[in-house]
TISEDREN-106532 format. One record per residue: x negated, y, z of N, C-alpha, C in turn; residue in three letters. Coordinates in steps of 0.001 Angstrom, whole numbers, padded with zeros to 6 digits, always signed. Example, Ala and Ser with C-alpha at 12.3 -4.5 7.8 and 13.67 -1.06 7.14 Angstrom:
BEGIN
-013190-005690+007800-012300-004500+007800-013200-003300+007800Ala
-012850-002250+007080-013670-001060+007140-012900+000030+007870Ser
end
This chain:
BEGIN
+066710+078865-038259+067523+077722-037873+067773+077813-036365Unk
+069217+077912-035834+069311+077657-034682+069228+076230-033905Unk
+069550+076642-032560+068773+075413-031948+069937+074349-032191Unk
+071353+074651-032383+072050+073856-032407+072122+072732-033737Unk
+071552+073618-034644+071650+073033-036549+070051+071636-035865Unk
+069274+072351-035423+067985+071438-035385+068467+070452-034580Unk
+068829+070186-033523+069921+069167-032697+070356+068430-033653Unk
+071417+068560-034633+071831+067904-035199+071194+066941-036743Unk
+070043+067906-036856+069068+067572-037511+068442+066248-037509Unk
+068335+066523-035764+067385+065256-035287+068059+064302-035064Unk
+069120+064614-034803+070020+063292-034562+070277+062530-035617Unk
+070735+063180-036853+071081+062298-038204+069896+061930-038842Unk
+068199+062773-038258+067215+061411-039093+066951+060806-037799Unk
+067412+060551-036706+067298+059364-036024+067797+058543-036077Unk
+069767+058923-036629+070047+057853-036693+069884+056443-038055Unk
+069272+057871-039117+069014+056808-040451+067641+055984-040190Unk
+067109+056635-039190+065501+055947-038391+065919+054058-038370Unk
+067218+054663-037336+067502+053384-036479+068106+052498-037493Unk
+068841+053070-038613+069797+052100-039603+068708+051443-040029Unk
+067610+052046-040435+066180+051793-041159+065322+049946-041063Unk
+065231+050998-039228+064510+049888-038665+065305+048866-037855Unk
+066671+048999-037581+067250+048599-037041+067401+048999-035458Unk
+068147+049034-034995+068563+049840-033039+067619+048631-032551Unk
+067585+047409-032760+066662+046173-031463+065362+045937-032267Unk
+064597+046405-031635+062930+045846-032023+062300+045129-030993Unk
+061344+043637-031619+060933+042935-030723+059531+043030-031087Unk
+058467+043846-030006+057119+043785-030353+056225+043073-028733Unk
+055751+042837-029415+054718+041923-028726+053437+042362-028766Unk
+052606+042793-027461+051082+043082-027245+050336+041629-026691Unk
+049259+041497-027404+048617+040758-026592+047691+041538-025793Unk
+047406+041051-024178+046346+041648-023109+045135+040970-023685Unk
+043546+041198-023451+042295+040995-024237+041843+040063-023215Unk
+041207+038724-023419+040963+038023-022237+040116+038499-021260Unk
+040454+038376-020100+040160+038771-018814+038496+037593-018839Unk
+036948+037910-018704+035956+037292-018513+036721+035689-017552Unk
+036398+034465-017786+036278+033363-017228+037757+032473-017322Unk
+038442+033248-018427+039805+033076-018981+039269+031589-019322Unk
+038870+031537-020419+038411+030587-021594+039063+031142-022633Unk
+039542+030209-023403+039986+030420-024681+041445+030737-024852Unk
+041593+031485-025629+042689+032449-026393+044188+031900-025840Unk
+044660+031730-025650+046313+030632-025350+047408+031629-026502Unk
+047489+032844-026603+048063+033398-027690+047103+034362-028851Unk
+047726+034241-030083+047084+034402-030715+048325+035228-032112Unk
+047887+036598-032543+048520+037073-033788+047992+036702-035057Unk
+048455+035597-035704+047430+035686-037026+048349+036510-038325Unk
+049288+037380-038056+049715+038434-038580+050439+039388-037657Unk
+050701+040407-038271+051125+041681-037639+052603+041425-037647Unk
+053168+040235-037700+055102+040088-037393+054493+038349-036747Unk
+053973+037825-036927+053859+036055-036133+052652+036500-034637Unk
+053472+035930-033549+052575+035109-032519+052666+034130-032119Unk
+051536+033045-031978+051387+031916-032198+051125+031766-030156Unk
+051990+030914-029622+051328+030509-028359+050471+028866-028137Unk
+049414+028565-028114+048874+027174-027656+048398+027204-026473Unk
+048519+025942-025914+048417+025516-025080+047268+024350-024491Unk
+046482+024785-024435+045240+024388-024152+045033+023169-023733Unk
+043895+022425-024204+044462+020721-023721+045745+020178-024302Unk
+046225+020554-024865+047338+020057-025565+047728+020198-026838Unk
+048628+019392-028279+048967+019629-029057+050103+020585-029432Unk
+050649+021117-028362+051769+021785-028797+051315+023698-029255Unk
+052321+023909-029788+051923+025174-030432+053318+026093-031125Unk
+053990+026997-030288+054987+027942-030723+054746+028688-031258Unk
+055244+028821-032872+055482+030073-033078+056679+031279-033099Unk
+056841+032503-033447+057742+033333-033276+057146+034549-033694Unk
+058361+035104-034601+058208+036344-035764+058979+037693-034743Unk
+058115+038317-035105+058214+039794-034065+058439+040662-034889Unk
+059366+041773-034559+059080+042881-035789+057457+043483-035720Unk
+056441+043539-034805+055608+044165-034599+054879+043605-033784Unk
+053814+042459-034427+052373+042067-033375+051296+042627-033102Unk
+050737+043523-031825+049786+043899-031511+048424+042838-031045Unk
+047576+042901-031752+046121+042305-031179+045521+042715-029835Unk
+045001+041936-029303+043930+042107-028027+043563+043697-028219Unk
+042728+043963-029237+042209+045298-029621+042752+046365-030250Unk
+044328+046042-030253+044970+047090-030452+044478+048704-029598Unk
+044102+049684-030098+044320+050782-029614+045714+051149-028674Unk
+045880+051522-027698+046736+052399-026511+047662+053315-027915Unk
+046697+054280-028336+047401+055331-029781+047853+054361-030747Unk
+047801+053203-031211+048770+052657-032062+049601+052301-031474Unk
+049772+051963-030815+050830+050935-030292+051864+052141-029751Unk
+051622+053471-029393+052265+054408-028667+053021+054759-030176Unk
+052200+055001-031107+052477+055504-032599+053567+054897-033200Unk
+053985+053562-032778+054766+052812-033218+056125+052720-032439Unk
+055846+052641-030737+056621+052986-030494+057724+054205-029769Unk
+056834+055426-030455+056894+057046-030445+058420+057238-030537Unk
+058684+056789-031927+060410+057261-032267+061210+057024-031568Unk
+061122+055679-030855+061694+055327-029648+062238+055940-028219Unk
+061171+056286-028075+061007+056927-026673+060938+058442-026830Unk
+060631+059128-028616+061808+060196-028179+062854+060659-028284Unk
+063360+059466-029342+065297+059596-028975+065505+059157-027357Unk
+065033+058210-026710+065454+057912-025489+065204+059280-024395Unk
+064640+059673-024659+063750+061272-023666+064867+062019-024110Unk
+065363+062337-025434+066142+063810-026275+068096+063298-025668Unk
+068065+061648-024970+069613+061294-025106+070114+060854-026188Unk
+069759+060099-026891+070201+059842-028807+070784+058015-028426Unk
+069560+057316-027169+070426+056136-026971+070511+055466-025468Unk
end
């Protein structure tokens, strides 16, 4: 296979990638509390909802993500997920 056939290769399963998952993804990491924080203010209680509260108070937002990372998400998942991404963006694809 030349280099030009593999080029084009990658391009047409990137672009059925993107039809897939769609071209705009909204993911969300939570950072792990920093010692003397207190308590949690956001919170994933699934892998597409983060929940924000507000401490001392009743209020409480939620909002659906394509992709919620936990406090203890691993660095390698979160890269894993957003891999395809960044190497169509590196190869020129968007």
């Amino acid at each position: 296979v030349n280099w030009r056939q593999e080029l084009r290769q990658r391009r047409m399963l990137q672009d059925q990638l993107q039809e897939l998952k769609g071209s705009i993804r909204v993911m969300c990491r939570i950072r792990p509390i920093a010692p003397g924080e207190g308590d949690a203010a956001v919170i994933a209680p699934s892998s597409t909802e983060v929940v924000l509260t507000q401490p001392g108070r009743d209020g409480r937002k939620s909002f659906v993500v394509d992709q919620a990372f936990e406090s203890n998400t691993s660095q390698a998942s979160v890269f894993e997920e957003v891999e395809p991404v960044v190497e169509s963006v590196l190869q020129g694809f968007n």
